[in-house]
N, C-alpha and C positions, 0 to 999 in steps of 0.2 A: 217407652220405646225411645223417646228425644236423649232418656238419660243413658242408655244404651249408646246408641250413637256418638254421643260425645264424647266416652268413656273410652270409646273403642280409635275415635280419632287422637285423643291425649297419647293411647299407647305406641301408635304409631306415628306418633312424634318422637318419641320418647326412643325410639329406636334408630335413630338418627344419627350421622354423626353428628358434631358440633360445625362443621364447615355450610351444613345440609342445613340446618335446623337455624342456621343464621340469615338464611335465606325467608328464611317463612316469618311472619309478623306474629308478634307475639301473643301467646293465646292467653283468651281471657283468665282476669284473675280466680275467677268462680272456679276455674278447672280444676286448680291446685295440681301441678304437675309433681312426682315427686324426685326426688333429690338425686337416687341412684334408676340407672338405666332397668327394664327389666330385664332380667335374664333369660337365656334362650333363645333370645329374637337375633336372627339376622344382622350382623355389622360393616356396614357401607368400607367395600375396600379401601385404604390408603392411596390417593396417586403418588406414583413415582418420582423424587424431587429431580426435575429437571432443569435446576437449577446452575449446574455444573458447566463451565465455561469450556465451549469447545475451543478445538486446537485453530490459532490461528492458519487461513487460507486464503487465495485468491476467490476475487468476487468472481459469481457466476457473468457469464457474457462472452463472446470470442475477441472483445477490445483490448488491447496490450493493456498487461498490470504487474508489476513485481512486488515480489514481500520478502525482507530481509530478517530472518532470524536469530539472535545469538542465543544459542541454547534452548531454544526452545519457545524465546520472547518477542515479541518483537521489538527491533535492534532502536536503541537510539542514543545519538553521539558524533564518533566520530573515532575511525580505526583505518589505520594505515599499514599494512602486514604480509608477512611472508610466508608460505606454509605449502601444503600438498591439498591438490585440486580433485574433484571429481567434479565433470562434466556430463549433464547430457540434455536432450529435446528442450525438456523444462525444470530442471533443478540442477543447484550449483551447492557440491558438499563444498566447506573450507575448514583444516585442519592445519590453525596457525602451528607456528614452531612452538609458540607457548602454550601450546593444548587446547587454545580457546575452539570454540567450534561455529562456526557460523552456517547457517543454509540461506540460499535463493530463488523461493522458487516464481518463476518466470512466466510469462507467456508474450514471448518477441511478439512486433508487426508482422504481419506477412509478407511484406515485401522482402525482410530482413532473413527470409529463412530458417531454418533450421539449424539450430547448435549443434555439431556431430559430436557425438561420443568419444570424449577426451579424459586422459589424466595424464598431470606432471606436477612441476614445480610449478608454481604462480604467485601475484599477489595481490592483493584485494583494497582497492581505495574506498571506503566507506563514511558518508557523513549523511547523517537522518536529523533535522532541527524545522523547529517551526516557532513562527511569531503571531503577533494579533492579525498581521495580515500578511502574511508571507510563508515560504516556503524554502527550504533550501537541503536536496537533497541529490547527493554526487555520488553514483553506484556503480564503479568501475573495475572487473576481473578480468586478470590475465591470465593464460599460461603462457609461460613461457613470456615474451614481449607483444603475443597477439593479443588484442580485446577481444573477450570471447561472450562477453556480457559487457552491457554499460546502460543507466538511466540517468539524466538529469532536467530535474526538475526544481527549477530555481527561480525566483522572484523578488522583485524589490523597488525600491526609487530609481534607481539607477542602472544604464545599461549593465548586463550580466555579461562578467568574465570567468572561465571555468577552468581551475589547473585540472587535466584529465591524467597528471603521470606522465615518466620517461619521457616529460619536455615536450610537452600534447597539452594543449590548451581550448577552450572556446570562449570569442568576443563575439558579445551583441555590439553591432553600430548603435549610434546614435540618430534618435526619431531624428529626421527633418524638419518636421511637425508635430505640433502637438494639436491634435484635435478632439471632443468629447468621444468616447467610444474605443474601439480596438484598433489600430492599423498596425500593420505588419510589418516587420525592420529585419534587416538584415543579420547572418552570421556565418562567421567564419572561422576552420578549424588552422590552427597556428601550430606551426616544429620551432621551435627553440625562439622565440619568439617573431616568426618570421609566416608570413600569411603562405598557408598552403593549396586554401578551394574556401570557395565561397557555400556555402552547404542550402540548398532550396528547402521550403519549406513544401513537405506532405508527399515525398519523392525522395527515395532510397538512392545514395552516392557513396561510389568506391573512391574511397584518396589513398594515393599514393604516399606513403611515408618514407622515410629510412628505416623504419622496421615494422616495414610489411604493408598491406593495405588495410585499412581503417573503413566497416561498414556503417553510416551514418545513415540516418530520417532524423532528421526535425518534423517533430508535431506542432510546435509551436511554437513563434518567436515575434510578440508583439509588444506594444505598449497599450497601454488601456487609461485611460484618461477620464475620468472621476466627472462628474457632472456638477457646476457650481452650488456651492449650497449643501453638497450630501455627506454625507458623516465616515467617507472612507477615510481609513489611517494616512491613506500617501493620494495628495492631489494626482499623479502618476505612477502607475507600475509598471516594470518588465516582467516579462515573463518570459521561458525561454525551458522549452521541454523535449527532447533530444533521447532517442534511442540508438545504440549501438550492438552489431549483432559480431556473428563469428568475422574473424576475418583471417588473409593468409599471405602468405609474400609475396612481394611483387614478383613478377617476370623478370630473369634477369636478364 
């Protein structure tokens, strides 16, 4: 009977696949397994390789996040461009003049509102880059002269200055102080290099331009100052992280 038994567990090993069977410790050498599977029996399905890279997307969560694609990748660089817009809630087509294709899809602050369903001409200020410890990354579309999308998020040693296009800029001031930890610094959006509003941090602000008004939030605009002793790249960083939504002309 014992030899029964054992005979009868070999077989059903033996009917295994190979992923199964690597699982189970190896049976004794007395058993003599043999070389070819037996026929007839039952063969343990294949899984399905799920190995396949999904399509780049925004993370799950209601917290602002944008993702910039060219073709289908995501973008990284730096592209300055003219071409035909599609607009809308949360995605940004761009069809430069040179057929490049870029997409953006979005999800503004809430304070910022909603993108209204637009198409025209526009153009697209684009720079995605990163370092050992930094960031620098400037995502500004227009139609037309409005900003109808904008992300920046930029970081460094040094207070952050932002060209945003058609003579639109952002300066971080300079800390006062420097002390261990984060504190908050000031910034302001600039017309042709001329101070035009001070911009609060965590609070939606309409400025007035010469072409049109401009929807800003700062999320963040601080220095952050390294602890003696710790192995950051930059004894201090700025930081300086700024959304921009639709905006329209002013009153006249």
């Amino acid at each position: 009977m014992k030899e029964i038994l054992l005979l009868a567990a070999t077989i059903a090993l033996c009917g295994c696949s190979s992923g199964e069977r690597s699982a189970w410790a190896a049976p004794p050498a007395r058993v003599g397994l043999s070389k070819n599977p037996p026929v007839n029996l039952p063969r343990t399905p294949q899984a399905q390789d799920s190995s396949q890279p999904s399509a780049p997307r925004l993370p799950q969560g209601d917290f602002p996040a944008a993702l910039v694609l060219d073709a289908g990748n995501v973008f990284s660089g730096e592209l300055i461009s003219s071409g035909e817009l599609v607009v809308d809630a949360q995605k940004i087509e761009f069809v430069g003049d040179d057929k490049r294709r870029i997409t953006i899809v979005h999800r503004l602050p809430s304070a910022l509102g909603i993108a209204p369903s637009r198409k025209g001409r526009g153009d697209v200020r684009l720079r995605e880059n990163r370092g050992p410890d930094t960031i620098d990354r400037t995502n500004i579309v227009r139609v037309g002269n409005d900003i109808v999308f904008g992300e920046v998020w930029v970081s460094g040693p040094m207070q952050i200055a932002v060209d945003l296009g058609h003579q639109l800029s952002l300066r971080q001031a300079t800390a006062a102080k420097r002390v261990e930890g984060y504190t908050e610094v000031s910034v302001e959006l600039f017309e042709r290099g001329k101070p035009l509003a001070r911009l609060p941090v965590g609070r939606a602000t309409a400025i007035r331009t010469s072409q049109g008004t401009v929807n800003a939030l700062v999320e963040i605009s601080h220095i952050r100052v390294a602890a003696p002793g710790s192995d950051a790249v930059y004894p201090a960083t700025y930081i300086l992280k700024v959304w921009f939504g639709p905006s329209g002309k002013p009153p006249a």
